[in-house]
C-alpha positions as CSV (number, residue, x, y, z in Angstrom):
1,X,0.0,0.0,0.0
2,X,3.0,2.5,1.1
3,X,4.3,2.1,-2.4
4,X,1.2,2.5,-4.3
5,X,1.0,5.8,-2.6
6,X,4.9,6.4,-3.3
7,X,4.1,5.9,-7.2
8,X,1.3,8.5,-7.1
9,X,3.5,11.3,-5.0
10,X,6.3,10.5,-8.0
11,X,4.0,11.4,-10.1
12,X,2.5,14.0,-8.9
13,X,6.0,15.2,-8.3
14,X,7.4,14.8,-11.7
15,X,4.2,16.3,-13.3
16,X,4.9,19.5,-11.2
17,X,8.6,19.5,-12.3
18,X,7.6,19.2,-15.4
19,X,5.5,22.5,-15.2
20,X,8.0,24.2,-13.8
21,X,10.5,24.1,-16.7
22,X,7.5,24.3,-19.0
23,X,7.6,27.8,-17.6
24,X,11.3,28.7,-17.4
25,X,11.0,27.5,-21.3
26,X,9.0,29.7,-22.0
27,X,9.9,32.8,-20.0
28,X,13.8,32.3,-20.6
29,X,15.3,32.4,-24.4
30,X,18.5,30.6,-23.4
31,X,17.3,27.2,-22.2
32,X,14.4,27.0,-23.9
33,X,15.4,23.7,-26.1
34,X,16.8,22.0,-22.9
35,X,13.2,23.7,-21.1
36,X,10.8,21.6,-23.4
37,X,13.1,18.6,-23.5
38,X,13.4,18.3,-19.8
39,X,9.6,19.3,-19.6
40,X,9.1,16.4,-22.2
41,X,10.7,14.1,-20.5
42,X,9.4,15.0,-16.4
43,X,5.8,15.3,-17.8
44,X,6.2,11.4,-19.4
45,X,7.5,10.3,-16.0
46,X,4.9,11.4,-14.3
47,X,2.3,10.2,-17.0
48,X,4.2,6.2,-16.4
49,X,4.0,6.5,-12.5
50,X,0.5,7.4,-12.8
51,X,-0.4,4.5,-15.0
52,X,1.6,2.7,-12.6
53,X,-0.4,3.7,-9.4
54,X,-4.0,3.3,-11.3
55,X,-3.2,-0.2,-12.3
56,X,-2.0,-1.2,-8.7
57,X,-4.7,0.1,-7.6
58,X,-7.0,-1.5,-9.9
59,X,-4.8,-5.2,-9.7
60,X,-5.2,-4.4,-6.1
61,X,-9.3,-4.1,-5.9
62,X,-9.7,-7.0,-8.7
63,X,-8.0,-9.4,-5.4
């Protein structure tokens, strides 16, 4: 149970990350390749320990 919940906190935690440089990509023209990489690349993290979470969850309730 302790790690279903750590899965959803990743996520949660990756998807605001991913905001985060989102927005420095956006207000700063320096970084803004590395910005939507990096944002790219936080926001799909967050989107796999998401899935994760839902389909313990679901696996969890089917038992």
């Amino acid at each position: 149970m302790a790690k279903d919940k750590l899965y959803l906190f990743a996520g949660i935690l990756f998807y605001i990350s991913s905001l985060s440089f989102l927005l420095s990509a956006t207000l700063f023209d320096n970084s803004k390749v590395l910005g939507y990489v990096l944002f790219l690349v936080l926001f799909s993290l967050g989107t796999l320990f998401t899935i994760l979470y839902t389909k313990k969850k679901t696996l969890s309730k089917k038992n």
